[in-house]
C-alpha positions, 0 to 999 in steps of 0.5 A: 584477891578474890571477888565478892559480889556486892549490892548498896542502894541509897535507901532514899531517906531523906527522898532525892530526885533522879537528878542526884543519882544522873551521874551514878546511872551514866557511869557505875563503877566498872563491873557494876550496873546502876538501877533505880529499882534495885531490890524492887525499890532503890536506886543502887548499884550491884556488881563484883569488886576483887578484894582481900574480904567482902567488907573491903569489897563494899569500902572500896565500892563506896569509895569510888562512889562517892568520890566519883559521883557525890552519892552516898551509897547507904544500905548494904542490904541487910534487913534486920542488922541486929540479928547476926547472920552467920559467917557468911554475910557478918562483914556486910553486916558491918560495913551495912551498920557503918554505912547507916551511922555516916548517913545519919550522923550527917543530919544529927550534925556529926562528922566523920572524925566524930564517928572515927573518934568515936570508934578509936574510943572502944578501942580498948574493949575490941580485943576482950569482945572476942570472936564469934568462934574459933572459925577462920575470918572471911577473906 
């Protein structure tokens, strides 16, 4: 597997107390340090994490996080998500959007199943969308 450099913040919208991130700082995922200023602003977390692609990568660490410490990790640091980036940073992207849709869906009263249905819903179109390019995916 090969390691990718990974950075999530909660993005601190609705605002929380230094008390919800305690545990977060105390103990970050192994490889990983914790501060309340990451990007300038944010309390998150930045550090590597071996998996089969980056969007794996930032899955994992989510996982871990939030199982662990009740935090959910909402920003994988994309600045403008609408605008694609290229290869390179394309499964951030992603995985960004996803993390955006599972915190927001909470205070519109949704679920994940909800999400999940939603998501197997488009399973039909997925295929016919295509690829960007003939490229080999990141891995």
């Amino acid at each position: 597997m090969t390691p990718h450099h990974v950075t999530l913040v909660h993005d601190n919208w609705p605002a929380k107390t230094p008390d919800y991130y305690a545990s977060l700082a105390a103990a970050p995922p192994v490889g990983f340090e914790f501060s309340y200023k990451t990007w300038g602003y944010y309390p998150g977390i930045s550090g590597s994490r071996e998996a089969p692609t980056r969007f794996h990568a930032i899955a994992s660490v989510v996982a871990e996080v939030a199982a662990a410490h009740g935090v959910l990790l909402n920003d994988a640091g994309v600045e403008k998500p609408q605008e694609w980036m290229g290869d390179e940073h394309n499964q951030q992207t992603i995985a960004h959007l996803l993390l955006m849709a599972v915190h927001r869906a909470a205070y519109c009263g949704l679920t994940v199943d909800d999400l999940t249905e939603f998501l197997r819903s488009t399973a039909s179109a997925h295929a016919s969308a295509g690829r960007i390019s003939d490229a080999p995916v990141e891995r």
